[in-house]
SETI-426335 format. One line per 2 residues: number of its first residue (from 1); for each residue x, y, z of C-alpha. Coordinates in pm, whole numbers, plus 32768, in hexadecimal, padded with zeros to 4 digits. Each point is the difference from the previous one (the first is absolute). Last residue first. Layout:
N
NUM) X:Y:Z; ...
# end
This chain:
670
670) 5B15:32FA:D4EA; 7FEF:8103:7E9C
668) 80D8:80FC:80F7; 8104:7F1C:8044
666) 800F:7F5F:7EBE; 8003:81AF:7F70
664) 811F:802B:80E7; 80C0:7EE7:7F8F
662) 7FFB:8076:7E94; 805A:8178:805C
660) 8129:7F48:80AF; 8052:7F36:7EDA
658) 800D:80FB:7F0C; 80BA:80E3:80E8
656) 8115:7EE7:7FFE; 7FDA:7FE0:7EB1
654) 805E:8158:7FA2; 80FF:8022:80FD
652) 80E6:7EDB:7F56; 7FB5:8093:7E99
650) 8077:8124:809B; 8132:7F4A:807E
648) 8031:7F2A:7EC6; 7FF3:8128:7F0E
646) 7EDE:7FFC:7F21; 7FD3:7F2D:7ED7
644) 7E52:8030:7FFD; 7F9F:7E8F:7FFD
642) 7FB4:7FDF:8186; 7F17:8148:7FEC
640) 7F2B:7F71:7ED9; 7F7A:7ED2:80D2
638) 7FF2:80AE:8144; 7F0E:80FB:7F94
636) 7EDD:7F5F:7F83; 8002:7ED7:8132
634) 8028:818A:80E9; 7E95:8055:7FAD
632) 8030:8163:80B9; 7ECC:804A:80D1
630) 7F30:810C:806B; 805F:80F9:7EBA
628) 7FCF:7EC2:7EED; 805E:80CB:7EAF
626) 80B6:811A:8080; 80D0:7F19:80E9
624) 8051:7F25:7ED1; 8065:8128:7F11
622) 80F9:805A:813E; 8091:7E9F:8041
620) 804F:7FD7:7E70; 808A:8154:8024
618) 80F5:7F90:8106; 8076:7EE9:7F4E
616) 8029:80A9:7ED9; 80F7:8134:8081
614) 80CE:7EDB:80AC; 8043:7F51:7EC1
612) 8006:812A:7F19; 8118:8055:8115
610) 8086:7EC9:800C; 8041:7FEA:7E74
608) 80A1:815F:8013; 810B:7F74:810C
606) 800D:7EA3:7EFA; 8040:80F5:7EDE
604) 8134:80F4:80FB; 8092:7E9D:8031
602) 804E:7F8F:7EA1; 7F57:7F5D:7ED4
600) 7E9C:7FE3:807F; 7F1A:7F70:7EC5
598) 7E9B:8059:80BD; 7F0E:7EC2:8009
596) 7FFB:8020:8177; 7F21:8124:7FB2
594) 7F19:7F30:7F1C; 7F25:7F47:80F9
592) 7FA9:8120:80F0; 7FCF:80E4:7EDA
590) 7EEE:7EF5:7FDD; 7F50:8019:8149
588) 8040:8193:7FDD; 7F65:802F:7EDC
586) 7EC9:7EEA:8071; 7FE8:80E7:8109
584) 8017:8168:7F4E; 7EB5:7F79:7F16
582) 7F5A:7FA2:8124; 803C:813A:80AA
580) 7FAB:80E0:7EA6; 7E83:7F36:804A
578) 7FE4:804A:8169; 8085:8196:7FE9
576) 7F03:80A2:80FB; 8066:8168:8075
574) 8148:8026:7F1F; 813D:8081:8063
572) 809F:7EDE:8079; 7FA8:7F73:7E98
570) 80E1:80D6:7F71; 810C:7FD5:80DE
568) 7FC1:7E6B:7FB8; 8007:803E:7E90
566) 8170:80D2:7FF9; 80A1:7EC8:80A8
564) 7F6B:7EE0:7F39; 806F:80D0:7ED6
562) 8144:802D:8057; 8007:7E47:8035
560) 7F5E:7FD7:7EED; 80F7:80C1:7F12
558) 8113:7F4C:80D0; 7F73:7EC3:7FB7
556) 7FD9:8035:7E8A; 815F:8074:7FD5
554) 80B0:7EB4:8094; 7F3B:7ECD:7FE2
552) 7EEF:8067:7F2C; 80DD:80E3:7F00
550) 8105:7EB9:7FF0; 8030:7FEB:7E68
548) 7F6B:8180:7F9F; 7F9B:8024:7EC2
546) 7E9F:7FC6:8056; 8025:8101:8112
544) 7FFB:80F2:7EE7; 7ED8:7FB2:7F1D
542) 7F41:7F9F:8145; 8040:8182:80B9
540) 80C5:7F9A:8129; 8140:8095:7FA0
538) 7F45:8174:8019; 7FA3:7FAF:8151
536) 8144:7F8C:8065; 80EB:8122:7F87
534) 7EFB:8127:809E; 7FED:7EFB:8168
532) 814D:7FE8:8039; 8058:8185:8000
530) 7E90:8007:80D5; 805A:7F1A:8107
528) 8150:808F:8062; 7FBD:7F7B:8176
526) 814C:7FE5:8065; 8021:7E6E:7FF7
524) 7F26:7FC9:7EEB; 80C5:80ED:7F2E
522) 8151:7F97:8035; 7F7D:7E8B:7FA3
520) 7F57:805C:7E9A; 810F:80DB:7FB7
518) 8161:7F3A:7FA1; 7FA2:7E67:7F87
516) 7E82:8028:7FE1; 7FE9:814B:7F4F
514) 8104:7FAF:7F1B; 7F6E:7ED5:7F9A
512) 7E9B:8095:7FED; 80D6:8107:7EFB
510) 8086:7EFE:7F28; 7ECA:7F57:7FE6
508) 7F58:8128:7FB5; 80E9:808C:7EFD
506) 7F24:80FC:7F58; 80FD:813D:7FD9
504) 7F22:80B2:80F6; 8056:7ECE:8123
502) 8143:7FF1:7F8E; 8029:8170:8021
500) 7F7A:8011:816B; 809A:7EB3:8079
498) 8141:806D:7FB4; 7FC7:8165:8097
496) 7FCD:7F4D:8140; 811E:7F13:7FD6
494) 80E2:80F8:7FC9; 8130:7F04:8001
492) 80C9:8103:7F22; 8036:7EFD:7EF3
490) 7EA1:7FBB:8038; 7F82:8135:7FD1
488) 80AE:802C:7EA9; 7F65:7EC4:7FA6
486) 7EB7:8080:805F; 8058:815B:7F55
484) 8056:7F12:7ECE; 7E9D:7F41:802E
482) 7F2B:8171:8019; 80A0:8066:7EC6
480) 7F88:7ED4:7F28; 7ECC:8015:809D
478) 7FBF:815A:7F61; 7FEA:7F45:7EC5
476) 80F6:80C8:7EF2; 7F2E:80F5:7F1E
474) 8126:80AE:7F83; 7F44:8144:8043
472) 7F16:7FDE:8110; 80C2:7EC5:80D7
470) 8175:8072:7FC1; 7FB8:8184:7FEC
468) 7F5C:7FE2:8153; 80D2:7F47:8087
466) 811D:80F7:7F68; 7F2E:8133:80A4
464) 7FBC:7F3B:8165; 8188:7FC8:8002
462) 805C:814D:7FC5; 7EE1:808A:8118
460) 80B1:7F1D:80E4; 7F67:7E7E:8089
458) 8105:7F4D:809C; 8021:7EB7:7F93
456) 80BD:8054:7ED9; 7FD6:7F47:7ECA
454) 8188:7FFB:7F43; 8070:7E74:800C
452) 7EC2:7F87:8046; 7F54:80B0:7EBD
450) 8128:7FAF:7F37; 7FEC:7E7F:7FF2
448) 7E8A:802C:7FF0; 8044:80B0:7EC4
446) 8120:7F15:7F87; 7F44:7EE6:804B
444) 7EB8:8049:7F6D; 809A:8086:7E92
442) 80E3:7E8A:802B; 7EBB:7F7C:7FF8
440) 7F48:80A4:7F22; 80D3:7FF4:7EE9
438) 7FD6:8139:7F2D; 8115:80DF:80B6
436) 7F59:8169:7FF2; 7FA3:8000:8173
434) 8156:800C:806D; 8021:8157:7F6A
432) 7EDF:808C:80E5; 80B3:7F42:812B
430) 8137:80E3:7FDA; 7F21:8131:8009
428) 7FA1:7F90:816C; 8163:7F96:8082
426) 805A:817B:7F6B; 8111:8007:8123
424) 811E:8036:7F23; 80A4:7E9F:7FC0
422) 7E98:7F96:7FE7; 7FE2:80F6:7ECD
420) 8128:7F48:7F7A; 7FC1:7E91:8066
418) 7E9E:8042:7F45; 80DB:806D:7EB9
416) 80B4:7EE0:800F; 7EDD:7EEC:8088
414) 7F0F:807B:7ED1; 8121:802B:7EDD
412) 8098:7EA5:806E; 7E89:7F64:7FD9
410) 7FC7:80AA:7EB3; 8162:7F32:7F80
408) 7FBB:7ED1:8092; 7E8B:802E:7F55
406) 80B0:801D:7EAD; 7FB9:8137:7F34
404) 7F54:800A:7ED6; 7EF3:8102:8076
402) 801F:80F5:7F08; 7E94:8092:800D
400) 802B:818B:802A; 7F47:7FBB:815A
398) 812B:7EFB:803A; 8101:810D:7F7D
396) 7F87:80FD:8107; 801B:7F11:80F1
394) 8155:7F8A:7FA3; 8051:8139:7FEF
392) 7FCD:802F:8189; 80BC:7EE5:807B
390) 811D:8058:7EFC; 801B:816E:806E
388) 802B:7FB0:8191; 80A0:7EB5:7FCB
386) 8148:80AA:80B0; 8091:7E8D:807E
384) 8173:8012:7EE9; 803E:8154:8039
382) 808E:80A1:7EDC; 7EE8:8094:7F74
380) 7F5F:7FE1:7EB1; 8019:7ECB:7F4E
378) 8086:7F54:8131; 7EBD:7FE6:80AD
376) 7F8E:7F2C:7EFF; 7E8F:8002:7F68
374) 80A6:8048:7EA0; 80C5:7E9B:8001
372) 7ED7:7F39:8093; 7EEB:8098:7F21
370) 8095:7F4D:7EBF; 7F77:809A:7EC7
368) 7ED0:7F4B:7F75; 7F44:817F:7F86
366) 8142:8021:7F2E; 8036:815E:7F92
364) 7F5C:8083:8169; 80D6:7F20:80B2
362) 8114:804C:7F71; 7FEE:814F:803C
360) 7F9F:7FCF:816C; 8163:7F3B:7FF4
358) 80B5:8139:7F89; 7F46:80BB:811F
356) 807C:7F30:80F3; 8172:8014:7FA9
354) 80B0:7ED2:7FA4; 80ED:7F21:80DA
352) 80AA:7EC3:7F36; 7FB1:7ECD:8073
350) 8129:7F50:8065; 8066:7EA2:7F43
348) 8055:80CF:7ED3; 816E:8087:809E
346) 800B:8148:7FCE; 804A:80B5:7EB5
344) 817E:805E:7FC5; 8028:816F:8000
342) 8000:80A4:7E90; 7EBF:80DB:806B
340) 8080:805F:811A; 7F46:7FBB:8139
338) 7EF0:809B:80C8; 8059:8073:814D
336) 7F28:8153:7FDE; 7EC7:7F47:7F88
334) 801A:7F25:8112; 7F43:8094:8106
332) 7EE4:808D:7EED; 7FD1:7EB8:7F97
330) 80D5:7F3B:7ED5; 7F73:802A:7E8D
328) 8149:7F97:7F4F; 80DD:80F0:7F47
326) 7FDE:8020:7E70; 80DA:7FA8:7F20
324) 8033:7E72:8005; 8029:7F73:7EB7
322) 7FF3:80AA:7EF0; 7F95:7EC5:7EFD
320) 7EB7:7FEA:80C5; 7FC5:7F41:8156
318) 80FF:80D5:80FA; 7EFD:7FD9:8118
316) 801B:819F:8042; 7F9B:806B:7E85
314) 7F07:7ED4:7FBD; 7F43:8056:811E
312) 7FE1:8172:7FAF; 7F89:7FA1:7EBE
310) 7EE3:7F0C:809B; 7FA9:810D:810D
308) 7FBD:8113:7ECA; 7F29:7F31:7F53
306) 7F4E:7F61:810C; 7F8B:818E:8059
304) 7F69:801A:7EB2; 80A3:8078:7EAB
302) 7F4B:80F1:7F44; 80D7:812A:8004
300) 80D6:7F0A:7F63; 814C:7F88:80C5
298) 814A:8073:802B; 7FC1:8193:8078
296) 7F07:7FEA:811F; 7FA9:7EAB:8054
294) 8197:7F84:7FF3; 8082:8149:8093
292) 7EF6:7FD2:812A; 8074:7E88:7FFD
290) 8131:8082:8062; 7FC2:8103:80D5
288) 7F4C:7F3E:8109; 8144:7F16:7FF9
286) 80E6:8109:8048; 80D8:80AA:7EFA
284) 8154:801A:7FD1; 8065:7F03:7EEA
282) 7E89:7FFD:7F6F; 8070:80B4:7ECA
280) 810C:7F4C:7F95; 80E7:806E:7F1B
278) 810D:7F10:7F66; 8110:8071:7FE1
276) 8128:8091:7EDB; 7F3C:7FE2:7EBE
274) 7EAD:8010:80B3; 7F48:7EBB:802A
272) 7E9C:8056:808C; 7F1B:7FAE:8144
270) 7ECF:8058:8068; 7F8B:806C:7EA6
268) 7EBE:80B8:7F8D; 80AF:80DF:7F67
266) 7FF5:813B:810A; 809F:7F33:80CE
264) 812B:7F91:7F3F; 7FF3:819D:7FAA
262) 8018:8057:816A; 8105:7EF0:8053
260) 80E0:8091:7ECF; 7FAF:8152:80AB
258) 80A5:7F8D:8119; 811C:7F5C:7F4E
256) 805D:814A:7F6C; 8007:7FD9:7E91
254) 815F:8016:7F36; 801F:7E8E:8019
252) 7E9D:8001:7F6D; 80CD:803F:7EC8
250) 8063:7EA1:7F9D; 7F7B:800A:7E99
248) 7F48:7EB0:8050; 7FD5:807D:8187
246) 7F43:8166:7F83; 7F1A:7F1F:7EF6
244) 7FBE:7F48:80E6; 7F75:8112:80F1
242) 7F51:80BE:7EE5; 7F20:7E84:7FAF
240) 7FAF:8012:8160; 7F98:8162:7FDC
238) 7F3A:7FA0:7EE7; 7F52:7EDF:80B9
236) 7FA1:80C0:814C; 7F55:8115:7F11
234) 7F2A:7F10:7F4E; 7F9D:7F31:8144
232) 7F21:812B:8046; 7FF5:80CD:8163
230) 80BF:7FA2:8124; 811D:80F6:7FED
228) 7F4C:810C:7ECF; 8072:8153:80F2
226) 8153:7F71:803E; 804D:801A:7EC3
224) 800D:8150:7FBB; 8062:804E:812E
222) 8148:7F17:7F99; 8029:8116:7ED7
220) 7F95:8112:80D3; 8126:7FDF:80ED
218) 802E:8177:8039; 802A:7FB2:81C8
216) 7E8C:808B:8017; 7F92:7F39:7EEC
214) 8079:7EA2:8086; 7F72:8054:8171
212) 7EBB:807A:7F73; 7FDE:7E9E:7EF2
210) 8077:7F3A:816B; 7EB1:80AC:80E2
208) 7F2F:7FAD:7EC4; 8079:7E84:7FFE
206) 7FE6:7FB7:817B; 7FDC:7EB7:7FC1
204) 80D2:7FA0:812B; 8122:7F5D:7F58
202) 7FD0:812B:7EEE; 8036:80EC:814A
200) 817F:7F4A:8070; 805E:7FEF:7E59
198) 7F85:8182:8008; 8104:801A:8138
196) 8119:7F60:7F7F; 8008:80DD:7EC3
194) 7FFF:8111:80C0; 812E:7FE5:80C1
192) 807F:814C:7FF0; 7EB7:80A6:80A6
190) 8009:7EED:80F7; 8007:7EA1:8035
188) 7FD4:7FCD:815B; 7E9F:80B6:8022
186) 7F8F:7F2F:7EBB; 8063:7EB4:80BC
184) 7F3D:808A:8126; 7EB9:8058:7F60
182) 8038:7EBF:7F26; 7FDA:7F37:814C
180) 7EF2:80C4:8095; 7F07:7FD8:7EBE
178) 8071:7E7D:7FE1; 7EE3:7F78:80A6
176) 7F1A:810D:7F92; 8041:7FDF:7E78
174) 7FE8:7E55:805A; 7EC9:8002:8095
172) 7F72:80D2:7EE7; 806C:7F0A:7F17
170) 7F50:7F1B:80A8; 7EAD:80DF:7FD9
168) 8066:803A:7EBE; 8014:7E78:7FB7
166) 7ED9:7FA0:808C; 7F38:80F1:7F51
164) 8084:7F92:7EBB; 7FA1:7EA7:8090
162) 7E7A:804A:8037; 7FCE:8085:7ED3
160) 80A0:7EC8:7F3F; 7F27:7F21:80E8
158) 7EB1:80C9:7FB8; 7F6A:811C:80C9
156) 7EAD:7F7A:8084; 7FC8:8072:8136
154) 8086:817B:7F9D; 8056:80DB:814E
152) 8155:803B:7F6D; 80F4:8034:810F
150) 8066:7EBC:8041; 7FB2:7F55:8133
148) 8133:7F17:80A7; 8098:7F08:7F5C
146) 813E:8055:7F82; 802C:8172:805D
144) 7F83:7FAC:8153; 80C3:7EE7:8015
142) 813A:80E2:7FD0; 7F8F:811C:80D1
140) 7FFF:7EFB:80F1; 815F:7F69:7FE3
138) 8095:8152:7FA5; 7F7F:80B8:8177
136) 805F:7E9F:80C0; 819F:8017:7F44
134) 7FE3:816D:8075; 7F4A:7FE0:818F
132) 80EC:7EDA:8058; 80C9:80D5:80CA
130) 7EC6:8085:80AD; 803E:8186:8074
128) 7EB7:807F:7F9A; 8047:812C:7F32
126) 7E5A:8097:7FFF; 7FF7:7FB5:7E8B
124) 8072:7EB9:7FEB; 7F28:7F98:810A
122) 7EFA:804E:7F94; 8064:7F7A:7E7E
120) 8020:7ED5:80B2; 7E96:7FF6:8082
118) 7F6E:8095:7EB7; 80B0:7EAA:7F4C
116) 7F95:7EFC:8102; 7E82:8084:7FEB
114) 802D:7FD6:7EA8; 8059:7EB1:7FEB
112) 7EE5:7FCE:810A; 7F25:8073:7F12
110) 807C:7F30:7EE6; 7F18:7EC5:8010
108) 7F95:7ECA:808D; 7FD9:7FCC:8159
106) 8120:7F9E:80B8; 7F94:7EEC:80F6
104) 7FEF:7FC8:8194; 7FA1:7EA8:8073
102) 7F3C:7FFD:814E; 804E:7EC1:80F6
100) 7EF7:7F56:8066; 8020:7F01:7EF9
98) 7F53:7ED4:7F3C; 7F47:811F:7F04
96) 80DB:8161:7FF7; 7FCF:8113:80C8
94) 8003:812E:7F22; 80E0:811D:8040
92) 801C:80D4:7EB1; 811C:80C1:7FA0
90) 802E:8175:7F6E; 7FD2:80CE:8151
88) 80EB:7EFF:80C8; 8137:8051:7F04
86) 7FAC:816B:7FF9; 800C:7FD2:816E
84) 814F:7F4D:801C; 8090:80FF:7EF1
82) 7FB6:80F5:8158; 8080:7F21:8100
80) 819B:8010:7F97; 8007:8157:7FA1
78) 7F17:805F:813B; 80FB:7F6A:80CB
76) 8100:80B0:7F8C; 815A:7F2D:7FBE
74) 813E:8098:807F; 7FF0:7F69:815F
72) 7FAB:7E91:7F99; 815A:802D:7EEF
70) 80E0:801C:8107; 8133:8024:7F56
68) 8168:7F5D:7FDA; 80CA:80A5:7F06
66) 80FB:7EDE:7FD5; 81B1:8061:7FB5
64) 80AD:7EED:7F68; 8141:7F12:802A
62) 7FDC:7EE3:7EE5; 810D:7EDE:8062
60) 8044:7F20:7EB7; 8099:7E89:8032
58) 7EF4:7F4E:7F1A; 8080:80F1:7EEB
56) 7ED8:8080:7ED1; 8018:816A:8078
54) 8195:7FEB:8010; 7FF3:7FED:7E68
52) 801B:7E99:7F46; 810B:7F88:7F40
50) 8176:80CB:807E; 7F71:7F46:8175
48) 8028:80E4:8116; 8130:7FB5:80F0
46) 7F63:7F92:8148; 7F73:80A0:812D
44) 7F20:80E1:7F3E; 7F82:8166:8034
42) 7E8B:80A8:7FA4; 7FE7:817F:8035
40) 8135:809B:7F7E; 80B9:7EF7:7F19
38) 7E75:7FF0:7F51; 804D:816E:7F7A
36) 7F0F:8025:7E76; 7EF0:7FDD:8117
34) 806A:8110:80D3; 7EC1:8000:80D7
32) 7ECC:7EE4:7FCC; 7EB3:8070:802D
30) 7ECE:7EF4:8085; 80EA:7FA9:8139
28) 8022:7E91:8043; 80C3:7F87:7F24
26) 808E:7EA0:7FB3; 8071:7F0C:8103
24) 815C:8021:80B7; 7FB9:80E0:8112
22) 8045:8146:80D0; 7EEE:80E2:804C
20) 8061:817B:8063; 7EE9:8091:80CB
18) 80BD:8103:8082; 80C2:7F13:80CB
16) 8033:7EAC:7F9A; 7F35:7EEA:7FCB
14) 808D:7E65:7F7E; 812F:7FBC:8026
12) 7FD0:7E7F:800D; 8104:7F36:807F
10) 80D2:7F18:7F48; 8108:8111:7FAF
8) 8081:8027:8151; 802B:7E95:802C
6) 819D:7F8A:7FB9; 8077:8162:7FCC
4) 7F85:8095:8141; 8054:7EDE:80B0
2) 815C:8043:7FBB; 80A8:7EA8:804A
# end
């Protein structure tokens, strides 16, 4: 048997060269090629079925080309860090009551709107090469044509005032949006296609620019009305009546359809019933353009922005008698992959995709719009985890007010867009959007959380400046950093630096541990007095050592023990010392006492143990000689020496000179 036959097609295909990706899902690529030509990209194993295309088959193949790029190296840092500043420069860090952790809030306002706005006109205007830069540049000049300042510097214009103004200022939006389009359309058309390019300019609301074009081609007639497009209702009526009267005597089939489609929109009419068609005048426009056409020529001069998004809605839903005739508002990635109008609809169980600037329409007709649709990624890019422009206008919509969205929702924002700037080494920026989530405790993990994942030990000029920017700025507690570097320390099993930042980030009992179990010992046995001594002294202060479970038994002896040492050398330097000698003896009688008290978990604690044994034993025999000269009173000494834990052969030599120097003195006293 041909094994070939039996199992070659049960394995996966998977890459080829080129980056050709071979599968049987749906699409990867964003742009399809020869879509009307599914035999030449997409192949079945079976006969497909007469009642459903090859697209819908279980047993397709799709073959297609990927452009893979690194999207880290395109972006500019200072894109990325700048709308992070105008971010930080219009919140407020407060630290909230019941938590050390700082909460950072939008204030209220348009500034930072603004800010936004001159920071993507920037770049605009100096040809950044950000592939997001267009659908960014509309979103923002959007809001800031919704809500941002208008120009009149009147406090108290009324409502009516106010929405006039709205509505140029959208309508504004819209003239710019489609400037470069109808520049292009007009460029195709020609001289001998006029009639196609004054359609292309009146879908722009460039009515003087299409009243030159139809006068300098002799069509004063349509000049003539061109020049009152958007004016009274009057003249929109008559030349609807003119139109039916053309399809009742059946001459519009002399009429050009393209100057049908001007008069249908010169009549306040999106779509009309010739004789022979019907003529739609939203069949090859974009969504921007359509509910331009709708504010501009089918609706009063009066009509608000709600107006115009309500007709355009009706057009592309298919609601009124029409139907459907008017495409869908898809994103800027779609827009070129957008069905044909007399396409089946998709199945209703999948939400369809709308652009984000049709949702911040609906948002600003209905105040109760859903954030959760217009806050996806989707809406304007492609890639699924880019929550670059959601993170941020969802702070510009909180200090706008609209802050109906769910907390599972604000949380995803926070750890996406964090997971981004992490992704490129802007751990610090990363924690300034964890501080917006409004429970404190998961706010506290996830900073801490990032703090020991990123907080180097070593101290740079970088790191000082994002310390610095952490503790001055975002107003985290400087202990916070010093217990990830001790973490960070302790992965590295640097227990001196350990001990350093646990001791500044306020762990004392954390720190005596670590200075019992790994330092204490290597110090005592090479002398390192002073290292020991800097920890210990400032663990001995009452509001510390309090905190401390076994700070007499383990940290409190070697304190005394350092300072036993560094008061004898002083006294060795004074004339006559009799009171700071009783003080060192009743030290060193009860150092005596405690040293065996020492928690000695392996050999190199019992060697250090010896040595503070030894070390004792001999200053107990030195303070004693100061204080009685002639005669050592050996009944004060051999008490203390036998419970030092000193080896068993110095222990062993000890004693035995004990008991000489005791025998000598019977001798002597007979």
């Amino acid at each position: 048997m041909d094994a070939a036959l039996f199992r070659g097609r049960s394995f996966r295909v998977g890459w080829g060269p080129g980056w050709t990706l071979v599968h049987s899902g749906e699409r990867v690529s964003s742009e399809e090629k020869n879509t009307n030509n599914f035999t030449k990209n997409e192949f079945s194993f079976l006969p497909s079925a007469r009642s459903r295309p090859l697209m819908e088959s279980c047993y397709k193949v799709v073959v297609e080309q990927l452009e893979v790029k690194d999207q880290d190296q395109e972006d500019n840092d200072d894109d990325v860090q700048r709308p992070l500043e105008i971010s930080l420069m219009n919140s407020s860090v407060e630290t909230p009551s019941g938590s050390p952790c700082p909460l950072v809030t939008p204030r209220p306002g348009v500034e930072a709107l603004h800010q936004y706005s001159d920071w993507i006109r920037e770049l605009s205007s100096r040809g950044a090469a950000e592939p997001l830069l267009g659908p960014w540049s509309e979103v923002w000049s959007l809001l800031e044509a919704l809500w941002g300042r208008l120009g009149s510097e009147q406090e108290d214009i009324s409502e009516y005032e106010q929405q006039i103004q709205r509505r140029n200022t959208f309508s504004s939006w819209l003239s710019r949006g489609a400037s470069s389009r109808v520049e292009e359309e007009v460029a195709l058309a020609g001289k001998h296609r006029h009639i196609d390019a004054i359609f292309s300019l009146l879908t722009g609301n460039q009515i003087s620019e299409a009243c030159c074009l139809a006068q300098s081609q002799g069509d004063h007639c349509l000049s003539l009305l061109l020049s009152q497009a958007g004016g009274s209702q009057d003249c929109r009526e008559l030349l609807f009546l003119q139109l039916n009267d053309w399809r009742s005597l059946q001459t519009d089939s002399y009429v050009a359809e393209e100057r049908l489609k001007i008069y249908t929109l010169l009549s306040g009419r999106g779509v009309w019933q010739s004789s022979d068609s019907s003529v739609n005048v939203f069949s090859e426009l974009d969504w921007k353009r359509c509910i331009g056409v709708s504010l501009w020529f089918l609706l009063p001069p009066t009509s608000s922005v709600a107006d115009a998004l309500s007709g355009y809605e009706t057009a592309f839903q298919g609601s009124c008698e029409g139907g459907k005739y008017a495409v869908a508002p898809l994103p800027p990635y779609l827009e070129e992959e957008e069905p044909h109008l007399e396409e089946e609809e998709e199945e209703e169980t999948k939400r369809p995709l709308h652009d984000l600037c049709f949702h911040l329409l609906k948002l600003y007709s209905d105040r109760h719009y859903s954030l959760q649709q217009l806050l996806d990624p989707l809406s304007v890019t492609w890639q699924r985890l880019d929550y670059r422009l959601s993170w941020h206008l969802w702070g510009v919509l909180q200090a706008l007010h609209y802050t109906h969205l769910s907390s599972s929702r604000q949380g995803l924002l926070h750890s996406s867009y964090a997971a981004q700037l992490e992704s490129k080494g802007l751990w610090h920026m990363a924690i300034f959007i964890l501080m917006h989530i409004h429970d404190h405790t998961q706010r506290e993990r996830a900073v801490k959380e990032m703090l020991a994942l990123y907080c180097p030990l070593q101290e740079t000029e970088a790191s000082q400046q994002r310390e610095r920017f952490l503790t001055e700025r975002l107003l985290l507690p400087e202990t916070w950093i010093h217990q990830a570097k001790a973490t960070r320390a302790r992965r590295d099993a640097a227990h001196q630096q350990e001990a350093l930042h646990l001791y500044r980030a306020g762990a004392w009992s954390q720190c005596h541990r670590l200075l019992i179990q790994h330092l204490a010992s290597d110090c005592i046995i090479n002398d390192n007095h002073n290292f020991l001594l800097e920890f210990l002294e400032g663990l001995a202060v009452p509001e510390r050592n309090a905190t401390i479970q076994d700070w007499d038994t383990a940290g409190g002896v070697y304190l005394d023990y350092i300072r036993v040492i560094q008061t004898l050398e002083r006294i060795q330097q004074l004339e006559s010392a009799g009171y700071e000698l009783e003080r060192l003896h009743s030290a060193v009688t009860s150092l005596c006492s405690r040293i065996e008290l020492l928690p000695c978990s392996c050999a190199r604690d019992r060697l250090a143990q010896s040595e503070m044994a030894k070390r004792v034993a001999n200053i107990l025999r030195v303070v004693l000689s100061l204080q009685h000269p002639l005669n050592i009173p050996l009944a004060r000494l051999a008490p203390h020496i036998a419970r030092l834990p000193m080896p068993e052969d110095y222990t062993l030599e000890e004693l035995r000179g004990l008991t000489q120097a005791y025998l000598q003195q019977l001798v002597l006293s007979q």
